[in-house]
C-alpha positions as CSV (number, residue, x, y, z in Angstrom):
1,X,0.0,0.0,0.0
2,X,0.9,3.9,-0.2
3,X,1.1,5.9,3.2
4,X,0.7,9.7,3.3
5,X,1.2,11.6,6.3
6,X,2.0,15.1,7.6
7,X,4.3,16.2,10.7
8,X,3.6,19.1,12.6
9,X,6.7,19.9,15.0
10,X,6.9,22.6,17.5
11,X,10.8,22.8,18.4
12,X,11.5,25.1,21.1
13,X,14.4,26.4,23.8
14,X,12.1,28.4,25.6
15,X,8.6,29.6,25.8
16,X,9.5,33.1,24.2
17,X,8.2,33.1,20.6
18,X,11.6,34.1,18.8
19,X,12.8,30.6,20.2
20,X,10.2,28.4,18.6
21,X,10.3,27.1,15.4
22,X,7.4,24.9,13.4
23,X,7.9,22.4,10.8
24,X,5.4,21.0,9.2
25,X,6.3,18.0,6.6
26,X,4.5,16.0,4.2
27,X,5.2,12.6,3.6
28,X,4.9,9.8,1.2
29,X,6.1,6.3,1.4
30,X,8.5,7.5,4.1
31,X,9.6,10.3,2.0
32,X,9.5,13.9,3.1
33,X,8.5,15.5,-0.3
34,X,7.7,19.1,1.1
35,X,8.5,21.3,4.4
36,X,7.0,24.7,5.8
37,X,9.2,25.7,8.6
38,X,8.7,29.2,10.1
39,X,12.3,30.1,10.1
40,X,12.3,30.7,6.6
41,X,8.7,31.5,6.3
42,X,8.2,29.6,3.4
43,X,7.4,25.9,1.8
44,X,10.3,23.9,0.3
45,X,10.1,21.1,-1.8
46,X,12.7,17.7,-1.7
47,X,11.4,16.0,-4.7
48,X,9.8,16.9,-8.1
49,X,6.4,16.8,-7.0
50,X,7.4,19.0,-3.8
51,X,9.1,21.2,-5.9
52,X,5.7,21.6,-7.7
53,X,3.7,21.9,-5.1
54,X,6.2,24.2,-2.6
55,X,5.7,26.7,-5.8
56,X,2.1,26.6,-5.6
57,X,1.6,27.1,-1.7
58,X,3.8,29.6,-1.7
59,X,2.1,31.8,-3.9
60,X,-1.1,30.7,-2.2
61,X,-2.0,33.5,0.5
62,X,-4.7,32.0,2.1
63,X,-2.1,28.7,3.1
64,X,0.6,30.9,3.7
65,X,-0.9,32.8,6.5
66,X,-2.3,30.4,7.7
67,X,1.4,28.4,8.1
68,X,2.7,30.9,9.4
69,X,0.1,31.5,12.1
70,X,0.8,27.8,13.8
71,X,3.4,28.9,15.5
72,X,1.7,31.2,17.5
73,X,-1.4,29.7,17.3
74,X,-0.4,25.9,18.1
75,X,2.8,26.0,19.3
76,X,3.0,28.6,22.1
77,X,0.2,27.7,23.8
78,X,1.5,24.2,23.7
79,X,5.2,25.2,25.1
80,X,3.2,27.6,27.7
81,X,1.5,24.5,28.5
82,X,4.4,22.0,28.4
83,X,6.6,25.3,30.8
84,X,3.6,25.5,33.4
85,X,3.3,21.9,34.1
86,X,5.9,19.3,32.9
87,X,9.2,21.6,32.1
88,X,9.5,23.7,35.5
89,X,8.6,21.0,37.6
C-alpha cells in the first residue's frame, strides 16, 4: 500500500516566541516531499512533486498565513503549557 502523512513539529528552547520554530512536513512512502518551517517562512520542496507543489503554496496567501500562524497559534500555547506543568517542575 501507499502511506501519506504530515508532521507538525513545534521545536523550542524556551517559551519566548523568537525561540520556537514549526515544521510541518509532508510525507509519502517514508519520504519527506515538502516542508513549511517558520524560520524561513516559506514551503520547500525535496522531490519533483514538492518542488511543484512548494511553488504553488507559496504563492497561495490563504495557506501561507495560515502556516505561518501555527506557530503562535499551536505551538506557544502548547510550550506555555508544556513550561507551566511538565518543564518547571
Amino acid at each position: 500500500g501507499f502511506i501519506h502523512y504530515i508532521l507538525n513539529r513545534c521545536l523550542f528552547n524556551s517559551s519566548d516566541l523568537k525561540d520556537i520554530e514549526n515544521i510541518y512536513s509532508y510525507y509519502y512512502n517514508k519520504e519527506e516531499f515538502l516542508r513549511f518551517s517558520s524560520s524561513s517562512g516559506k514551503f520547500v520542496g525535496y522531490t519533483e512533486i514538492g518542488v511543484k507543489t512548494a511553488e504553488l503554496a507559496n504563492n497561495d496567501p490563504d495557506q501561507m498565513s495560515r502556516r505561518r500562524a501555527e506557530k503562535e497559534t499551536i505551538c506557544k500555547p502548547n510550550i506555555d503549557n508544556d513550561y507551566s506543568t511538565i518543564l518547571t517542575k
